[in-house]
C-alpha positions, 0 to 999 in steps of 0.5 A, a space after each residue: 695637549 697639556 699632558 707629559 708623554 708619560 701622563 698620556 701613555 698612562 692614560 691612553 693604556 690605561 683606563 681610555 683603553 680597558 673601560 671603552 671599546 678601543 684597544 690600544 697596542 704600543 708600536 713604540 714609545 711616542 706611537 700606538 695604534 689603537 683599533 676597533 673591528 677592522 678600523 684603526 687609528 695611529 696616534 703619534 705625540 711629540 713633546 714641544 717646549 712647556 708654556 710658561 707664565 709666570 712661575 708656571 710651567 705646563 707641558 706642551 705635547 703635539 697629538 697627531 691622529 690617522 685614520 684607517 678604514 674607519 668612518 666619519 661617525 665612528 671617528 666622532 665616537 672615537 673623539 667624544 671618549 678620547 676627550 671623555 677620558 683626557 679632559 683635565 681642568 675643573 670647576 
């Protein structure tokens, strides 16, 4: 994903986490856990080196999502407003 640690961190705790369904909860600072009814989903991100072209750089940040007790159809809920409130880019 194109966001910085803080960028996500600010998204996910903010509006993704008081405006949907999900709760959030920080177990540390690059990993939360985010949950719904009995189901969760651990979220960890990994900073990698930024994409440069040219003058530009952009943050590069690895996202990795597990799954717990929640099925295949909440897990595409989960998607669809996961990127509802991380998309970037315009146009």
């Amino acid at each position: 994903m194109g966001y910085t640690p803080k960028e996500f961190a600010r998204t996910l705790t903010g509006s993704f986490s008081t405006q949907t369904p999900f709760s959030v909860h920080a177990i540390d600072t690059n990993h939360w856990q985010v949950d719904l009814d009995s189901a969760q989903i651990a979220i960890q991100i990994k900073p990698l080196p930024p994409r440069i072209i040219a003058m530009l750089s952009l943050p590069v940040l690895q996202v990795r999502f597990t799954f717990s007790k929640m099925p295949k159809a909440q897990q595409e809920e989960f998607f669809r407003r996961f990127f509802q409130y991380f998309h970037k880019g315009g146009g």
